[in-house]
PDB file of N, CA, C and O in Angstrom:
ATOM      1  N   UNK A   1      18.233 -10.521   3.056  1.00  0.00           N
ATOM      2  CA  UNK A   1      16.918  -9.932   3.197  1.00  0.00           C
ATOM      3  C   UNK A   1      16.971  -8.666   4.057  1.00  0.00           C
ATOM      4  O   UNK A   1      16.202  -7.713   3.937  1.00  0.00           O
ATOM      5  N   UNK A   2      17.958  -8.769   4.926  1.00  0.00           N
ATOM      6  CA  UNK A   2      18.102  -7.514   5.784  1.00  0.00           C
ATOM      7  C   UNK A   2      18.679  -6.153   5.133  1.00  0.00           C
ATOM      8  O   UNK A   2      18.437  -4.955   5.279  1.00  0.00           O
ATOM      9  N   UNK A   3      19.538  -6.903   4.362  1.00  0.00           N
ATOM     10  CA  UNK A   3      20.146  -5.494   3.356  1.00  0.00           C
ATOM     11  C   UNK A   3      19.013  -5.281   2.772  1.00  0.00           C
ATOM     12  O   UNK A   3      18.525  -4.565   3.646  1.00  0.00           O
ATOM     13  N   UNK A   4      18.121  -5.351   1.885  1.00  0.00           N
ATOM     14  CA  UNK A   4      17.390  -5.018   1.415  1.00  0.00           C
ATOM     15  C   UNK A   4      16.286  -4.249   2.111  1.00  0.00           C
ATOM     16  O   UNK A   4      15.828  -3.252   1.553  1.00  0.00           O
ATOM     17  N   UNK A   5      15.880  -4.594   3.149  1.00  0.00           N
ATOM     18  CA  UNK A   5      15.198  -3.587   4.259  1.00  0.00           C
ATOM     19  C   UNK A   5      15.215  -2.608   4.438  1.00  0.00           C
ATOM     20  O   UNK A   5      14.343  -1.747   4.319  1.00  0.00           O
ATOM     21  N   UNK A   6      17.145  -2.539   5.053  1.00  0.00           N
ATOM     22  CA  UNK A   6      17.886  -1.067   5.222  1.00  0.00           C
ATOM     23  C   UNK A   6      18.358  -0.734   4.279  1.00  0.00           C
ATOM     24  O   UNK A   6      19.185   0.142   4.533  1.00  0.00           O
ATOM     25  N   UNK A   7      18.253  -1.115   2.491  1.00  0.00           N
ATOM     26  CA  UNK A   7      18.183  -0.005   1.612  1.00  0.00           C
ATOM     27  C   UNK A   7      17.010   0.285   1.357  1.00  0.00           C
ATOM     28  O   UNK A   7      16.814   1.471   1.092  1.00  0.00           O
ATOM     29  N   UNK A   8      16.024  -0.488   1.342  1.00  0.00           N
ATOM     30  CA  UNK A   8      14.457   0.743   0.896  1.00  0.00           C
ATOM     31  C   UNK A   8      14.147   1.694   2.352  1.00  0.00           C
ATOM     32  O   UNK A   8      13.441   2.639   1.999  1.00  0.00           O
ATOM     33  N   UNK A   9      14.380   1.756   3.590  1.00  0.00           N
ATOM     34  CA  UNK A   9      14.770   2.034   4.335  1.00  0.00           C
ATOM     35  C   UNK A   9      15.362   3.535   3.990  1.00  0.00           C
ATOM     36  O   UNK A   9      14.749   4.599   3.898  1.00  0.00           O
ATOM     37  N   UNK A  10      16.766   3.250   3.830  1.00  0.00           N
ATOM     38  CA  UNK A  10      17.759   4.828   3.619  1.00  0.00           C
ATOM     39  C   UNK A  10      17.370   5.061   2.070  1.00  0.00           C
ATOM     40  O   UNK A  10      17.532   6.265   1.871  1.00  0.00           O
ATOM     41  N   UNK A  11      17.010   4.550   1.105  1.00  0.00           N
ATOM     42  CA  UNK A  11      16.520   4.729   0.053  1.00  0.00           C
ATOM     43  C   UNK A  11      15.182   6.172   0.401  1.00  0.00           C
ATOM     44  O   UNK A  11      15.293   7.326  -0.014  1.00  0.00           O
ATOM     45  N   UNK A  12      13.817   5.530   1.396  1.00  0.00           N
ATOM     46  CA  UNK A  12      12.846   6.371   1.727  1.00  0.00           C
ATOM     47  C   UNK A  12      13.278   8.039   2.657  1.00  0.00           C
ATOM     48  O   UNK A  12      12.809   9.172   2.766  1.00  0.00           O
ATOM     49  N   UNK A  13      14.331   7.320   3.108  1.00  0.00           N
ATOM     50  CA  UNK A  13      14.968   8.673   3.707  1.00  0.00           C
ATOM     51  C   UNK A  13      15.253   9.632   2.756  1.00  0.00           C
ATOM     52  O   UNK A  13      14.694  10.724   2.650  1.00  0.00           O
ATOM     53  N   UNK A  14      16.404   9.061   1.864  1.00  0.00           N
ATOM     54  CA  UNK A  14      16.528  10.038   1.010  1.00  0.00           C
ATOM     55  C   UNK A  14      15.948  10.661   0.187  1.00  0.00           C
ATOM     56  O   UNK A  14      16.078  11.854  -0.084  1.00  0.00           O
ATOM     57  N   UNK A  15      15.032   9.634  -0.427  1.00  0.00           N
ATOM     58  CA  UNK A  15      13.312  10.461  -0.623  1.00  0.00           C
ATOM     59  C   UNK A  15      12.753  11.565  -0.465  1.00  0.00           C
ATOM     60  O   UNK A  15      12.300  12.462  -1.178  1.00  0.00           O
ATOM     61  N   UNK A  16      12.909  11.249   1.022  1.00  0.00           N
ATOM     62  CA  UNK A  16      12.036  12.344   1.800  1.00  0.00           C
ATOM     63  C   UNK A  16      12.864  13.298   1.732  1.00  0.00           C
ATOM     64  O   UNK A  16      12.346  14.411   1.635  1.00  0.00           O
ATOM     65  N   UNK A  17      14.471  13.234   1.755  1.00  0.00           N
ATOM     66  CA  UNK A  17      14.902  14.484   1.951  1.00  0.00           C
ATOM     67  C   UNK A  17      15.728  15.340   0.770  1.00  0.00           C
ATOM     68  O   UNK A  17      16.492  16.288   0.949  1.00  0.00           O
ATOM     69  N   UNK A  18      15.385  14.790  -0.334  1.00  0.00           N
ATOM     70  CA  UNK A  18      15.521  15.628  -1.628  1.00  0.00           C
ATOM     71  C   UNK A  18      13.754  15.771  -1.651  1.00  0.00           C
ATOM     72  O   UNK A  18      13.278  16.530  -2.495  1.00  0.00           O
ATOM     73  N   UNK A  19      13.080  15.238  -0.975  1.00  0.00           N
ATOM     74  CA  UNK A  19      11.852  16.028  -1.742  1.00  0.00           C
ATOM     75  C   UNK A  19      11.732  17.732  -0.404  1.00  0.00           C
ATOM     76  O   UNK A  19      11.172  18.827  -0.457  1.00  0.00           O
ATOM     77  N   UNK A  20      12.300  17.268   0.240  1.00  0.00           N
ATOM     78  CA  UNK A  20      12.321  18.544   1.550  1.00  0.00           C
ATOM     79  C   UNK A  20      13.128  19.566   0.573  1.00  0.00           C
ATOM     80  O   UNK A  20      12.763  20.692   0.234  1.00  0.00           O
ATOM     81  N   UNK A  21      14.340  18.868   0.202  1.00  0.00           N
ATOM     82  CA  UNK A  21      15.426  20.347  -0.706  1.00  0.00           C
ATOM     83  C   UNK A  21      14.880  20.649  -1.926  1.00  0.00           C
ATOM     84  O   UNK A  21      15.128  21.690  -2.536  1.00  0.00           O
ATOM     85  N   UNK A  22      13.787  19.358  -2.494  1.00  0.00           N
ATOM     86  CA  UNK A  22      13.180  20.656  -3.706  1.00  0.00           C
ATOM     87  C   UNK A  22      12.057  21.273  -3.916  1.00  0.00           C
ATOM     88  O   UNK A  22      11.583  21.860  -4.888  1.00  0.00           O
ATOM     89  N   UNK A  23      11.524  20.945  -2.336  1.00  0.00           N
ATOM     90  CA  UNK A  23       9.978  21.665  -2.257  1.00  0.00           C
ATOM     91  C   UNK A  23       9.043  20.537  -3.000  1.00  0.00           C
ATOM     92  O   UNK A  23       8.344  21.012  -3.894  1.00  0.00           O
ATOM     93  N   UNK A  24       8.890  18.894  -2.746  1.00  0.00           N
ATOM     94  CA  UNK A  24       8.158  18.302  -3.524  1.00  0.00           C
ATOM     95  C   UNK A  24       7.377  17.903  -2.759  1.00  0.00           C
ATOM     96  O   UNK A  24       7.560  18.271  -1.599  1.00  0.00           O
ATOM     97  N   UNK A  25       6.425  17.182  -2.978  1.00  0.00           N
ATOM     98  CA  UNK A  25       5.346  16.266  -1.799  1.00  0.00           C
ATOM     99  C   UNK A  25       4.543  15.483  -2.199  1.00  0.00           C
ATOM    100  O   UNK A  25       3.498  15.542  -2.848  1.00  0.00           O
ATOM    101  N   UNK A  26       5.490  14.279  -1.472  1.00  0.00           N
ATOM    102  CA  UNK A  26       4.734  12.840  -2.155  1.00  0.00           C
ATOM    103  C   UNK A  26       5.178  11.866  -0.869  1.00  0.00           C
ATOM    104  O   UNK A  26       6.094  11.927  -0.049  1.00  0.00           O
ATOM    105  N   UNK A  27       3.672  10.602  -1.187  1.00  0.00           N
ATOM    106  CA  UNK A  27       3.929   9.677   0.216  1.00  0.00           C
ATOM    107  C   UNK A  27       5.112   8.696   0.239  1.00  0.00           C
ATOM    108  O   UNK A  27       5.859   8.661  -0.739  1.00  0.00           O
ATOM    109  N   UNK A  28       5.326   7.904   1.288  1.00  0.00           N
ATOM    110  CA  UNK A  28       5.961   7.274   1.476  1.00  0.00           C
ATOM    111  C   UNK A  28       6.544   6.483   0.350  1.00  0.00           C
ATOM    112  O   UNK A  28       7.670   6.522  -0.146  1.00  0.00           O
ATOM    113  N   UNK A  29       5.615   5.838   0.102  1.00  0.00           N
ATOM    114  CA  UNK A  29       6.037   4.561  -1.366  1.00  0.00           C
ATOM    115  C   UNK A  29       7.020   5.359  -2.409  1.00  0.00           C
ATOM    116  O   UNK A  29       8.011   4.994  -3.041  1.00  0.00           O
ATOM    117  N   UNK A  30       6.350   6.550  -2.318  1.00  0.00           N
ATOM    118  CA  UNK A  30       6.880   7.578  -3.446  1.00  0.00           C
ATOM    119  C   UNK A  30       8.410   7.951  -3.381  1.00  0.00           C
ATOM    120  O   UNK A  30       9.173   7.740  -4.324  1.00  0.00           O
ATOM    121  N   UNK A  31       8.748   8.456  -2.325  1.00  0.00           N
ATOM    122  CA  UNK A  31      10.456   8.708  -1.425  1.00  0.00           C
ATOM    123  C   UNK A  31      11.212   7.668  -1.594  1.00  0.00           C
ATOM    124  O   UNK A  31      12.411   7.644  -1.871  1.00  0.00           O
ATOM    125  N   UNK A  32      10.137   6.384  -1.338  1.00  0.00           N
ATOM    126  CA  UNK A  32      11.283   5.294  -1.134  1.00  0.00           C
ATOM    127  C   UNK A  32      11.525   4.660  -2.685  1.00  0.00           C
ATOM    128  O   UNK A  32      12.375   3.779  -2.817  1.00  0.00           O
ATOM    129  N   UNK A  33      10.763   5.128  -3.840  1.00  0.00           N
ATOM    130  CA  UNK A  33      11.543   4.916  -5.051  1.00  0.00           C
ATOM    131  C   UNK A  33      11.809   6.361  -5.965  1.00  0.00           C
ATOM    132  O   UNK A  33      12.094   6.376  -7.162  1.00  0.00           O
ATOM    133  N   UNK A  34      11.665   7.387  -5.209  1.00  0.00           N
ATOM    134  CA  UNK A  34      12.943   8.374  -5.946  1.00  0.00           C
ATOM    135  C   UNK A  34      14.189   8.053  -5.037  1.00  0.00           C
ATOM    136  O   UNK A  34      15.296   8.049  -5.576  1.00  0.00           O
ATOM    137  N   UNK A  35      14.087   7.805  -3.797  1.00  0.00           N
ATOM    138  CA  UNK A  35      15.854   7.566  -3.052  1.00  0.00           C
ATOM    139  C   UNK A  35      16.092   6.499  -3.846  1.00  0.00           C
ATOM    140  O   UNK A  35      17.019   6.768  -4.609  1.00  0.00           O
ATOM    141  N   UNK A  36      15.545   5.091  -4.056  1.00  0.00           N
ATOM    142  CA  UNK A  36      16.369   3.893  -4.483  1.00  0.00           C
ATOM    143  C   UNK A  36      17.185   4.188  -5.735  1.00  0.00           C
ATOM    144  O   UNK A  36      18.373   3.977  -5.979  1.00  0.00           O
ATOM    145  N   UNK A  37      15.745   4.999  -6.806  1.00  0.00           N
ATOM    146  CA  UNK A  37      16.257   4.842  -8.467  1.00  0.00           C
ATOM    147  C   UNK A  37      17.066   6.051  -8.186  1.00  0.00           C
ATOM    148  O   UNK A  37      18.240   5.874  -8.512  1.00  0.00           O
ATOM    149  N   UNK A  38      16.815   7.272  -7.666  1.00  0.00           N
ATOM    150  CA  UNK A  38      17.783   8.552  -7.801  1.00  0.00           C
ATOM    151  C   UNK A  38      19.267   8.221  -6.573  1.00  0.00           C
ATOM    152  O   UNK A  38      20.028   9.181  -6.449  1.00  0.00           O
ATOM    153  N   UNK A  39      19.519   7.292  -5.974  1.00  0.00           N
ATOM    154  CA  UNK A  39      20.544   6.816  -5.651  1.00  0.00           C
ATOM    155  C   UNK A  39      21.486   5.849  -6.164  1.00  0.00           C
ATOM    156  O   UNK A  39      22.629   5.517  -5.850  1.00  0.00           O
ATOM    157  N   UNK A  40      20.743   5.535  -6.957  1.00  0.00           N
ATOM    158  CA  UNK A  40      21.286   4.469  -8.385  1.00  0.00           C
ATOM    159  C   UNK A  40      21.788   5.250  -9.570  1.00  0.00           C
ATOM    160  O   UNK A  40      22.875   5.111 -10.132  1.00  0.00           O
ATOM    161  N   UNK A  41      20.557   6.321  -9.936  1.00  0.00           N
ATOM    162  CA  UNK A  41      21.211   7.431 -10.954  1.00  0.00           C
ATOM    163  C   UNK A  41      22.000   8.115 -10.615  1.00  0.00           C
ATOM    164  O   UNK A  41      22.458   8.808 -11.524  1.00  0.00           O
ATOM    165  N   UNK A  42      22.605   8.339  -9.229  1.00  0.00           N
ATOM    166  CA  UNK A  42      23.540   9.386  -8.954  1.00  0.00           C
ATOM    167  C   UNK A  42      24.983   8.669  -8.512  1.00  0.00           C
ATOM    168  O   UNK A  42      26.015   9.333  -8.415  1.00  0.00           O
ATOM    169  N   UNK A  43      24.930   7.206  -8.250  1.00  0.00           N
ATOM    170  CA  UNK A  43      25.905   6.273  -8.660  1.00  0.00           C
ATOM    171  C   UNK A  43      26.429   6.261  -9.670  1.00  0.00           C
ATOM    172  O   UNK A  43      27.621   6.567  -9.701  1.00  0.00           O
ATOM    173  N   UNK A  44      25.905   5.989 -10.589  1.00  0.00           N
ATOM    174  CA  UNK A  44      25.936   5.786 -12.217  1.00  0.00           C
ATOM    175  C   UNK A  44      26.688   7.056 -12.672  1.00  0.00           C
ATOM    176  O   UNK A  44      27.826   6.957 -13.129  1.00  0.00           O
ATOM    177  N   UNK A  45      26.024   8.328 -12.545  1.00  0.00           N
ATOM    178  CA  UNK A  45      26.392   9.465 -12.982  1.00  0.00           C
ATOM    179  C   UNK A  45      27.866   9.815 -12.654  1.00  0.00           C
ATOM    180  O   UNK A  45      28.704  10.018 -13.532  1.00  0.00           O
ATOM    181  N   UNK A  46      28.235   9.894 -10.733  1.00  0.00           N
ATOM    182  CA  UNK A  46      29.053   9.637 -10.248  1.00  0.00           C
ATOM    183  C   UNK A  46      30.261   8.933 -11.107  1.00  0.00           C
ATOM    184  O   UNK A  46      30.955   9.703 -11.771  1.00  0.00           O
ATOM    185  N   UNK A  47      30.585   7.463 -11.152  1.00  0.00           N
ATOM    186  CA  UNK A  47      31.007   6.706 -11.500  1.00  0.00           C
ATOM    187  C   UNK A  47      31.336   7.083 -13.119  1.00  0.00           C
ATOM    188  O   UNK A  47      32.141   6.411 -13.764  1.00  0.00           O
ATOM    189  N   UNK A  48      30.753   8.021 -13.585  1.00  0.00           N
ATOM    190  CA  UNK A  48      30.819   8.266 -14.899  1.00  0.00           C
ATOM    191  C   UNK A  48      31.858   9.134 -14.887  1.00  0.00           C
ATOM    192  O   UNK A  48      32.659   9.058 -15.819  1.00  0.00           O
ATOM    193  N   UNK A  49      32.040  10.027 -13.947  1.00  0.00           N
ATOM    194  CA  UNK A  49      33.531  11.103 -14.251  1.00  0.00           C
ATOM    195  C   UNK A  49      34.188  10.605 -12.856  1.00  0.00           C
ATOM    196  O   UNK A  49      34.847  11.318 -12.099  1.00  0.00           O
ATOM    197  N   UNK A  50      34.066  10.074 -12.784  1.00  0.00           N
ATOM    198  CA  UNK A  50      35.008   9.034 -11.595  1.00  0.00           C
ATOM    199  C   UNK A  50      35.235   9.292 -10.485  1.00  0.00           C
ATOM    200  O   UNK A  50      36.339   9.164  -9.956  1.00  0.00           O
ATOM    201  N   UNK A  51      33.902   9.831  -9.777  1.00  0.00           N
ATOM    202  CA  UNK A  51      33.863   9.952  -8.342  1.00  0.00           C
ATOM    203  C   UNK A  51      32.962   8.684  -7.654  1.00  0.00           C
ATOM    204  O   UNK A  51      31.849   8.299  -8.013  1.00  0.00           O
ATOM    205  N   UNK A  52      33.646   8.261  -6.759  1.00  0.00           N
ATOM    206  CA  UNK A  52      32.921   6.908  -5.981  1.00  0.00           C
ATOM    207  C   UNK A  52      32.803   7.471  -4.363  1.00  0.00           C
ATOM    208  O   UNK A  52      33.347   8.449  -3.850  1.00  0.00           O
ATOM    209  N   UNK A  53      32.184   6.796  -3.968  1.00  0.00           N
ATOM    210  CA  UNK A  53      31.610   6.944  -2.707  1.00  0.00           C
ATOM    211  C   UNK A  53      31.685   5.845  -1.811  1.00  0.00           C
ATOM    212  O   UNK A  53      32.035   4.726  -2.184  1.00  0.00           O
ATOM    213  N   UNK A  54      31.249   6.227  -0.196  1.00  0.00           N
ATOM    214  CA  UNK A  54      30.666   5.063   0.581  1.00  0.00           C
ATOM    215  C   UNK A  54      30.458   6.216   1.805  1.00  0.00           C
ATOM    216  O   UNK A  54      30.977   7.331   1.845  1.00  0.00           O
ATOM    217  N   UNK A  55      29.777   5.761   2.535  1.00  0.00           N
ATOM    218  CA  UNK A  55      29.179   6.225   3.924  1.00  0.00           C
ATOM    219  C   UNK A  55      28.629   7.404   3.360  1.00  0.00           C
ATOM    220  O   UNK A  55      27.761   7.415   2.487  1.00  0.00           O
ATOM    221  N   UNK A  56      29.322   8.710   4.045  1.00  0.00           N
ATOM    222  CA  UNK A  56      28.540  10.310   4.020  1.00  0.00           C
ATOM    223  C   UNK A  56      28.850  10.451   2.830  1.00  0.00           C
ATOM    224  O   UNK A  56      27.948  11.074   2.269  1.00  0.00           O
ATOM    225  N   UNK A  57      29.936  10.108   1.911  1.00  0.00           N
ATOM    226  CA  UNK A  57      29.683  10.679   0.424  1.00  0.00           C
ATOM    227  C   UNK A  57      28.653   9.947  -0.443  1.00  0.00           C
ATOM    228  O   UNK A  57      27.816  10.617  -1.048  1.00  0.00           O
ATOM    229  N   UNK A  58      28.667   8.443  -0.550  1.00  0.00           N
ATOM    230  CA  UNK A  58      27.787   7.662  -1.221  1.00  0.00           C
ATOM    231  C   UNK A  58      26.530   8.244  -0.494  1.00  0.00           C
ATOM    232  O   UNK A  58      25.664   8.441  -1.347  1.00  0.00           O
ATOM    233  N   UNK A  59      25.979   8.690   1.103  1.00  0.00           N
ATOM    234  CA  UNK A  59      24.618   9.584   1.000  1.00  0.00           C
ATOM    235  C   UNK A  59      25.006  10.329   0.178  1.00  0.00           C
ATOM    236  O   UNK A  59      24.970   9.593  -0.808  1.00  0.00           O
ATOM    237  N   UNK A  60      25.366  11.277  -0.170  1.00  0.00           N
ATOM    238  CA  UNK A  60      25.544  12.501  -0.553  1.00  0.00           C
ATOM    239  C   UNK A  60      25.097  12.857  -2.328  1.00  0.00           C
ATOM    240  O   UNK A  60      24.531  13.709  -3.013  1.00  0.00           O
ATOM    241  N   UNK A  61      25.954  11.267  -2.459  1.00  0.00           N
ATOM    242  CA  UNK A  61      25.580  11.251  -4.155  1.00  0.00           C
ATOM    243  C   UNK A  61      24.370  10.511  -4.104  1.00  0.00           C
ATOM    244  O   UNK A  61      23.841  10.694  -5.201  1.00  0.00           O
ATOM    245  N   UNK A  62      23.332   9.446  -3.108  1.00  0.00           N
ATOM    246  CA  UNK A  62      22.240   9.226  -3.837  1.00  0.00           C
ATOM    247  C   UNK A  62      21.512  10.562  -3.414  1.00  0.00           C
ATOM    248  O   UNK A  62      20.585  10.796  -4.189  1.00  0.00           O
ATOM    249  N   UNK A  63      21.643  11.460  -2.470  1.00  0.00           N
ATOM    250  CA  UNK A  63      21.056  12.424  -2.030  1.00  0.00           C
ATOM    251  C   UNK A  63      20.492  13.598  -3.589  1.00  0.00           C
ATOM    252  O   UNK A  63      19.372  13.910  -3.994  1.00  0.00           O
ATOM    253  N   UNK A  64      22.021  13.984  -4.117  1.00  0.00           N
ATOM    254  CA  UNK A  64      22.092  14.686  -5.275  1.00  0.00           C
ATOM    255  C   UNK A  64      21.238  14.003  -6.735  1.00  0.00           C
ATOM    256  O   UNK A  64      20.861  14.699  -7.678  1.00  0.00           O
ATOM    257  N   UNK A  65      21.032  12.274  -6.615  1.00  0.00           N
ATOM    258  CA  UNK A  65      20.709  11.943  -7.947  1.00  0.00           C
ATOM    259  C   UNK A  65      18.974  11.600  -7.267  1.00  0.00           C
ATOM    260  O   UNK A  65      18.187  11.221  -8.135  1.00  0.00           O
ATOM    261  N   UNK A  66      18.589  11.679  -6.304  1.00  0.00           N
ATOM    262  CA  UNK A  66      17.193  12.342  -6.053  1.00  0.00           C
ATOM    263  C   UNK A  66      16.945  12.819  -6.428  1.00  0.00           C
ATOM    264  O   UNK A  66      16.031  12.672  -7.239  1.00  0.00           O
ATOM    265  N   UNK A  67      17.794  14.286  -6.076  1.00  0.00           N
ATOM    266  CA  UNK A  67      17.411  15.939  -6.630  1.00  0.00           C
ATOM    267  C   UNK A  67      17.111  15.903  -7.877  1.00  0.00           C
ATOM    268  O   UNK A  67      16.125  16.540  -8.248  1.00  0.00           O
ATOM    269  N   UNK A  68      17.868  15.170  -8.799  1.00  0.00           N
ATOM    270  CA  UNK A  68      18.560  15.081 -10.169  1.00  0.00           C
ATOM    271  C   UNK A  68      16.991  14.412 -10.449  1.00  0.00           C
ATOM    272  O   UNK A  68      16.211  15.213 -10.965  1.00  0.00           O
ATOM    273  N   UNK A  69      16.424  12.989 -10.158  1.00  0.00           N
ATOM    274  CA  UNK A  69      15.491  12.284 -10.610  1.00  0.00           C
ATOM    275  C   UNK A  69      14.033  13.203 -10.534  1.00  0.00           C
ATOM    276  O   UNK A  69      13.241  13.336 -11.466  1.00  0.00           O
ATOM    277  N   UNK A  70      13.891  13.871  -8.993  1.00  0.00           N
ATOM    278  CA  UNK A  70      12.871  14.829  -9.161  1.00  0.00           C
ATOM    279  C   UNK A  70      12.905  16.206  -9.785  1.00  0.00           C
ATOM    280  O   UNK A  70      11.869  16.839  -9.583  1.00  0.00           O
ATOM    281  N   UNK A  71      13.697  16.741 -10.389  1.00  0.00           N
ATOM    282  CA  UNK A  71      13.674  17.082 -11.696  1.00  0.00           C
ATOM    283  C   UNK A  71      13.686  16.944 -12.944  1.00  0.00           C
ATOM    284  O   UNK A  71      13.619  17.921 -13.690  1.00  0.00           O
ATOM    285  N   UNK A  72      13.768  15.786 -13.353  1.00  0.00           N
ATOM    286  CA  UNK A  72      13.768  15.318 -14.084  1.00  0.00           C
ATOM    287  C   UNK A  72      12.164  14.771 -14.580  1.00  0.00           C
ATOM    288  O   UNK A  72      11.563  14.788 -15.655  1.00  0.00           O
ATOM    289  N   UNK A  73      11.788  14.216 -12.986  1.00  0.00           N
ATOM    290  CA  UNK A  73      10.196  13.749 -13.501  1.00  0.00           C
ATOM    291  C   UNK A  73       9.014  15.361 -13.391  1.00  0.00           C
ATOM    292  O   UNK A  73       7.858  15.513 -13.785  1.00  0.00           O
ATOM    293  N   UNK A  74       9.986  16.332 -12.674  1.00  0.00           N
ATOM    294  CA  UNK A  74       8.905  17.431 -12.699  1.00  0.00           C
ATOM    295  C   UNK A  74       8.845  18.145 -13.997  1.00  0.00           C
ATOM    296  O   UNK A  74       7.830  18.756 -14.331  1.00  0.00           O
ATOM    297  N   UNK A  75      10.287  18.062 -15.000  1.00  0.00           N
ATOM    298  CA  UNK A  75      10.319  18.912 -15.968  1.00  0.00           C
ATOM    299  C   UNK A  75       8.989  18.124 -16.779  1.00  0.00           C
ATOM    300  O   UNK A  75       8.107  18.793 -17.317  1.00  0.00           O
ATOM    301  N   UNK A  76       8.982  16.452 -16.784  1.00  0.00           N
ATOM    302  CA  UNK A  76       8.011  15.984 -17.635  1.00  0.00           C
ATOM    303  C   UNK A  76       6.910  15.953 -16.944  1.00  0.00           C
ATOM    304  O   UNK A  76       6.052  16.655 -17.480  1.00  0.00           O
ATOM    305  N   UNK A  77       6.521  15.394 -15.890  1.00  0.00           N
ATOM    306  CA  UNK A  77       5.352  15.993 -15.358  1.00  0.00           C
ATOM    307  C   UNK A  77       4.216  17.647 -15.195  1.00  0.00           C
ATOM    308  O   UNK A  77       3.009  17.843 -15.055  1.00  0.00           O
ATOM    309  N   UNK A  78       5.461  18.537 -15.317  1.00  0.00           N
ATOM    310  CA  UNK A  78       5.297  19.944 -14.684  1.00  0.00           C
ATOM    311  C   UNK A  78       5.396  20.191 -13.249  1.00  0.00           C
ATOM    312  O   UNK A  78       5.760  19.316 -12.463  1.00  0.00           O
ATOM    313  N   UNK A  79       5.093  21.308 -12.920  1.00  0.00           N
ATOM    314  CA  UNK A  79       5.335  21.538 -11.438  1.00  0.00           C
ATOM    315  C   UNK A  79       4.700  20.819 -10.193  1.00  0.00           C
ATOM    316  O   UNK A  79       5.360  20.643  -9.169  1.00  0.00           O
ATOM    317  N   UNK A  80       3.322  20.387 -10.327  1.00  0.00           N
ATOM    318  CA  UNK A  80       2.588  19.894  -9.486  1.00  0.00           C
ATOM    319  C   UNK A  80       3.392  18.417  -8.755  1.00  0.00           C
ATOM    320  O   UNK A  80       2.995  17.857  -7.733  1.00  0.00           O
ATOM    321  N   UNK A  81       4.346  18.089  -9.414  1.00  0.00           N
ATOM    322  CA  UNK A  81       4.740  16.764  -8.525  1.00  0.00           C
ATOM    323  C   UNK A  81       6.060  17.285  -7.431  1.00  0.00           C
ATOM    324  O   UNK A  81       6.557  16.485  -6.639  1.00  0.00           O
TER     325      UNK A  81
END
């Protein structure tokens, strides 16, 4: 139960801080499921040409599949998100 804490936790961090690197703005709830799912997509992606992670790189790649997820929902949304 505790792991799960401190991933929605560093999940909301990272949230917050791909929405800081792409100029986005959205609340809390919001950060803490672009970090979870865009740290999952940037695992996945990762893992796909065979780079793996843990500590500062595994941030690094859910950091990048943030970026990756909030573009992704802005191209279909448009700019406002």
């Amino acid at each position: 139960m505790l792991s799960l804490i401190i991933s929605i936790l560093i999940g909301a961090f990272v949230g917050w801080l791909a929405g800081i690197i792409m100029k986005s703005s959205h609340g809390f709830i919001m950060s803490a499921l672009l970090g979870i799912v865009g740290g999952a997509l940037g695992h996945f992606l990762a893992g796909l040409i065979g780079i793996g992670g843990s500590g500062i790189g595994g941030f690094l790649i859910s950091l990048a599949g943030a970026c990756i997820l909030i573009a992704i929902v802005r191209a279909i949304m448009g700019k406002k998100f």
